[in-house]
N, C-alpha and C positions, 0 to 999 in steps of 0.2 A: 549515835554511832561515830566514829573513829576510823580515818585510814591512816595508817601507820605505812612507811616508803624507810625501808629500812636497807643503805647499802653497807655492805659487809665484805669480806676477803671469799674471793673464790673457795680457799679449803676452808674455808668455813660453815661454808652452807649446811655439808651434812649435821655437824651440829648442830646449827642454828635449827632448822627444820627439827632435829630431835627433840630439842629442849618444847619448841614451838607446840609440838605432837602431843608430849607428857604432860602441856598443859591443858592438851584437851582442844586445842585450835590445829586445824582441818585444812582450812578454807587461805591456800598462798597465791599467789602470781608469781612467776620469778621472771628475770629478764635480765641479760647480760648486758653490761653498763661499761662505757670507760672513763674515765676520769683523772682528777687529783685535786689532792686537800692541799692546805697550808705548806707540805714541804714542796710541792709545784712538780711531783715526778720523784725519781730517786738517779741516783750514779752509780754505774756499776762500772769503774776502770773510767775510760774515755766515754764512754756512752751516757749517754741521758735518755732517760724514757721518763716522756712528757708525761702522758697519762697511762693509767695503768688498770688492766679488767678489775674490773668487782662486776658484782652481783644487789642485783636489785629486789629484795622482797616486798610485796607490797599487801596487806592486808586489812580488810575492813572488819570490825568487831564492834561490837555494844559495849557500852559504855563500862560495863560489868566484868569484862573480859579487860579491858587495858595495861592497868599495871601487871599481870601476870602475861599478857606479851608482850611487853617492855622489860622486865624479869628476864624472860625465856629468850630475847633476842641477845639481849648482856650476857648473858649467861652461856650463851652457845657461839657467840662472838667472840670475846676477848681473848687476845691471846697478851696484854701489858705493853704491844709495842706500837708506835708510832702506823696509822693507815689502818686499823680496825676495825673504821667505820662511823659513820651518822645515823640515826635514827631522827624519821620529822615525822609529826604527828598534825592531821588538820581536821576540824568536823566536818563529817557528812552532813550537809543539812535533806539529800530525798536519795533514793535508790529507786530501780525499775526490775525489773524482772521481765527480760527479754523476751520468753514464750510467754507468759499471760499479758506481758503489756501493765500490770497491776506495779503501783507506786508504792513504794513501803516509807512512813514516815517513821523515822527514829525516834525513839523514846529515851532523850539524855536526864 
């Protein structure tokens, strides 16, 4: 298994999620994030705004499911301009399942 922490542009999201849907993945977290990449904020006139909202998706899937939500986040993401977004990917090595208590170990 795979969690995929994918941050993206606020009007984004309904895409992202769309493209996410038509591939058959269900199962998101979202959480609103602030931050900034490489240009450190943006300027607008005299102003600087250090960090700026994104959106945080995060999703766990089987090993089977990955590049088609890696696909489906590029995909529902891009818009060509600078602040798009990152996608990080790390392995589950155990999952739980809160009501039963019951461990699931991944099958990579």
């Amino acid at each position: 298994m795979k969690i995929i922490r994918a941050i993206i542009r606020p009007e984004r999201e309904e895409a992202v999620i769309g493209k996410l849907e038509e591939a058959g993945l269900y199962a998101i977290t979202k959480l609103g994030v602030l931050g900034r990449g490489r240009q450190r904020g943006i300027h607008i006139g005299k102003v600087k705004y250090d960090t700026l909202s994104k959106v945080m998706l995060l999703l766990v899937i089987e090993e089977a499911e990955y590049e088609k939500a890696i696909a489906a986040i590029v995909a529902g993401g891009e818009t060509g301009y600078p602040g798009d977004g990152k996608i990080f990917v790390q392995s589950v090595s155990e999952s739980y399942t809160i009501r039963t208590g019951m461990r699931s170990e991944p099958v990579d």
